[in-house]
Residue frames relative to the residue before (quaternion, step in Angstrom):
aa qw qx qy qz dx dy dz
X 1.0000 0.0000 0.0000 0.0000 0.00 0.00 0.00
X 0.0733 -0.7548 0.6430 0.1069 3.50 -0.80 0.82
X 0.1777 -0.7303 0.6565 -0.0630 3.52 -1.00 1.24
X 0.2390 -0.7371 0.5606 0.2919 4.16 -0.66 0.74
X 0.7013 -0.3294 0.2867 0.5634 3.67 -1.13 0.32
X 0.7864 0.4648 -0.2560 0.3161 2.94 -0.48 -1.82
X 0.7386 0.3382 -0.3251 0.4842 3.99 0.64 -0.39
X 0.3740 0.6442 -0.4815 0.4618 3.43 1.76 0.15
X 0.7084 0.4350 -0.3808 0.4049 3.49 0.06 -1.65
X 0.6245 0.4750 -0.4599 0.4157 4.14 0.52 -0.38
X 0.8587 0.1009 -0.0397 0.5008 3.77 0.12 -0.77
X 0.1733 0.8661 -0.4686 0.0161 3.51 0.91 0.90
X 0.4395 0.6446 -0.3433 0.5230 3.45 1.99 -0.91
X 0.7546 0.3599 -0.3586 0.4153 3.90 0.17 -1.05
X 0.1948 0.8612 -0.2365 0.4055 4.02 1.19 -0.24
X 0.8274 0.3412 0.1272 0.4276 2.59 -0.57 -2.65
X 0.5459 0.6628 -0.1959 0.4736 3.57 1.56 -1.29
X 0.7456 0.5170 -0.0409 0.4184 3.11 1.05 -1.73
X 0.6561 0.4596 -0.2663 0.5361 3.30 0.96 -0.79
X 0.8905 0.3201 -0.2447 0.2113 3.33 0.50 -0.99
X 0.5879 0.4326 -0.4070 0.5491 2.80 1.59 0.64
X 0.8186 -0.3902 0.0526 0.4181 3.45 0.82 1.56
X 0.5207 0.6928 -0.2891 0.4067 3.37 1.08 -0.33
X 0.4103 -0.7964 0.4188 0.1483 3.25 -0.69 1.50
X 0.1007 0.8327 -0.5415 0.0572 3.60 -0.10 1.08
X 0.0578 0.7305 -0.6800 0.0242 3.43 -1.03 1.50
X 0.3495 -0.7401 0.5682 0.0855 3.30 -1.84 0.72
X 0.3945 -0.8044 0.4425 0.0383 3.09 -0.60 1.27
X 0.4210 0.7930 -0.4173 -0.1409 3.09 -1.44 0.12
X 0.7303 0.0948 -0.3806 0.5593 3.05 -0.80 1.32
X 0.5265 -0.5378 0.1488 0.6414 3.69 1.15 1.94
X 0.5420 0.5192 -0.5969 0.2835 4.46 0.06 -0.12
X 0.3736 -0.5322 0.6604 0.3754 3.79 -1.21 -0.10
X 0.3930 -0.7872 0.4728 -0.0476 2.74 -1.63 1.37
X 0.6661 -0.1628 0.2949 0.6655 2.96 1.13 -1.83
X 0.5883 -0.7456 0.3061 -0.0652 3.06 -1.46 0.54
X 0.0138 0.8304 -0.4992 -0.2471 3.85 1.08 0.06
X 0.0764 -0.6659 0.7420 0.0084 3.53 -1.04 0.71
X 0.2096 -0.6785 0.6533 0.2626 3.84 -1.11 0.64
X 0.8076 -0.4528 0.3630 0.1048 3.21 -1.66 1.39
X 0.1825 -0.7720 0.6026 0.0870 4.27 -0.15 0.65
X 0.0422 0.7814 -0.6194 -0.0639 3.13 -0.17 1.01
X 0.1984 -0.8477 0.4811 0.1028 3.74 -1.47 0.56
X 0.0657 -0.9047 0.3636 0.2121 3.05 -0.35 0.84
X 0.6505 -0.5665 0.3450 0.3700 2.87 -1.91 1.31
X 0.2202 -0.7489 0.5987 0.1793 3.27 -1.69 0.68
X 0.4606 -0.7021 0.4275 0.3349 3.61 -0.93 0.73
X 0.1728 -0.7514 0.5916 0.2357 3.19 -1.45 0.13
X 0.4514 -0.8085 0.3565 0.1244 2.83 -0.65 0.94
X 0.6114 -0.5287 0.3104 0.5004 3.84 -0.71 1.14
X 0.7795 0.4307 -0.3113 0.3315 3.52 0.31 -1.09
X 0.5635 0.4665 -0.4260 0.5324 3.73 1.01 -0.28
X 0.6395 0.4414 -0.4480 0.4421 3.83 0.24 -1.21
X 0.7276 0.4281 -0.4025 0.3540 4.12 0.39 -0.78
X 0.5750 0.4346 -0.3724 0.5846 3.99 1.18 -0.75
X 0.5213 0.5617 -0.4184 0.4876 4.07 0.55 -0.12
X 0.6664 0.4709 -0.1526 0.5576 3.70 0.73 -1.28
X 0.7323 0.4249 -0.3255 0.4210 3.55 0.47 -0.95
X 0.7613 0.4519 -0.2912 0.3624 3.44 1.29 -1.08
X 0.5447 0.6584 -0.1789 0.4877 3.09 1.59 0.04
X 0.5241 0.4765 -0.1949 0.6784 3.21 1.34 -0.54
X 0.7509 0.3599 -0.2487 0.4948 3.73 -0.01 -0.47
X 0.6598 0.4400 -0.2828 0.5395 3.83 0.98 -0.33
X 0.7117 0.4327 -0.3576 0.4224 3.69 0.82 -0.20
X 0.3349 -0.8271 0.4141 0.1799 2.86 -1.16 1.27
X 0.6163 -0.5412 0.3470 0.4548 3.80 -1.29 0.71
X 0.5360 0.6412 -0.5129 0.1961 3.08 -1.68 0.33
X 0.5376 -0.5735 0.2145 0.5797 4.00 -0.65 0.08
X 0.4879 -0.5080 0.6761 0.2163 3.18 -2.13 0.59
X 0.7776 -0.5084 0.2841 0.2369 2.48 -1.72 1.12
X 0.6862 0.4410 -0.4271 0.3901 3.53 0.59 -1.26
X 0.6668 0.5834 -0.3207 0.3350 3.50 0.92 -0.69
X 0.4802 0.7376 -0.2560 0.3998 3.62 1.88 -0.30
Protein backbone atom coordinates (compact mmCIF):
# COMPACT_ATOMS: atom_id res chain seq x y z
CA UNK A 1 0.00 0.00 0.00
CA UNK A 2 1.41 3.31 -0.82
CA UNK A 3 -0.09 6.17 1.30
CA UNK A 4 1.57 10.07 0.75
CA UNK A 5 2.70 11.76 4.03
CA UNK A 6 0.22 14.20 4.34
CA UNK A 7 -2.71 11.38 4.28
CA UNK A 8 -0.30 9.58 6.69
CA UNK A 9 -0.48 12.29 9.45
CA UNK A 10 -4.59 11.47 9.27
CA UNK A 11 -4.58 7.67 9.89
CA UNK A 12 -1.06 7.13 11.04
CA UNK A 13 -2.38 4.71 14.06
CA UNK A 14 -4.32 2.52 11.27
CA UNK A 15 -0.66 2.33 9.23
CA UNK A 16 1.32 1.30 12.24
CA UNK A 17 -1.74 -1.41 12.66
CA UNK A 18 -1.12 -2.28 9.11
CA UNK A 19 2.37 -2.76 8.96
CA UNK A 20 2.61 -4.73 11.85
CA UNK A 21 0.63 -7.20 10.97
CA UNK A 22 2.64 -7.66 7.69
CA UNK A 23 1.31 -5.23 5.48
CA UNK A 24 3.46 -3.37 3.19
CA UNK A 25 3.29 0.28 4.06
CA UNK A 26 5.24 2.96 2.04
CA UNK A 27 5.12 6.80 2.22
CA UNK A 28 5.33 8.92 -0.44
CA UNK A 29 6.18 12.06 -1.46
CA UNK A 30 5.70 14.10 -4.16
CA UNK A 31 4.33 10.43 -5.98
CA UNK A 32 8.51 9.16 -5.08
CA UNK A 33 8.70 6.50 -2.12
CA UNK A 34 10.00 7.81 0.82
CA UNK A 35 10.01 5.52 3.67
CA UNK A 36 8.91 2.45 4.76
CA UNK A 37 6.80 0.91 7.79
CA UNK A 38 8.43 -2.29 8.85
CA UNK A 39 6.75 -3.92 12.15
CA UNK A 40 9.29 -4.15 15.06
CA UNK A 41 10.98 -8.02 15.97
CA UNK A 42 10.59 -8.34 19.23
CA UNK A 43 12.82 -11.11 21.18
CA UNK A 44 12.33 -12.79 23.84
CA UNK A 45 14.71 -12.73 26.66
CA UNK A 46 15.71 -16.22 27.57
CA UNK A 47 16.61 -17.31 31.10
CA UNK A 48 19.53 -18.90 32.19
CA UNK A 49 19.38 -21.01 34.39
CA UNK A 50 21.48 -21.28 37.86
CA UNK A 51 22.67 -24.61 36.77
CA UNK A 52 24.04 -23.62 33.29
CA UNK A 53 25.56 -20.13 34.59
CA UNK A 54 27.54 -22.59 37.38
CA UNK A 55 28.84 -25.41 34.51
CA UNK A 56 29.66 -21.96 32.43
CA UNK A 57 31.87 -20.79 35.53
CA UNK A 58 33.30 -24.17 36.04
CA UNK A 59 34.26 -24.36 32.35
CA UNK A 60 35.79 -21.26 32.60
CA UNK A 61 37.59 -21.64 35.60
CA UNK A 62 39.38 -24.74 34.43
CA UNK A 63 40.53 -23.05 31.03
CA UNK A 64 42.29 -20.13 32.67
CA UNK A 65 45.62 -20.11 32.89
CA UNK A 66 47.75 -19.44 36.30
CA UNK A 67 49.52 -16.43 36.72
CA UNK A 68 48.78 -12.55 37.66
CA UNK A 69 45.26 -11.08 36.98
CA UNK A 70 44.69 -8.30 35.46
CA UNK A 71 43.59 -6.10 38.35
CA UNK A 72 46.89 -7.00 39.73
CA UNK A 73 48.62 -5.76 36.24
Amino acid sequence: MKVSIAEAENCLDDLASRAAAGEEVILTRNDEAVVRLLPIQIRKKRKISKEFFKALQAEVRAKATPGPSAARS
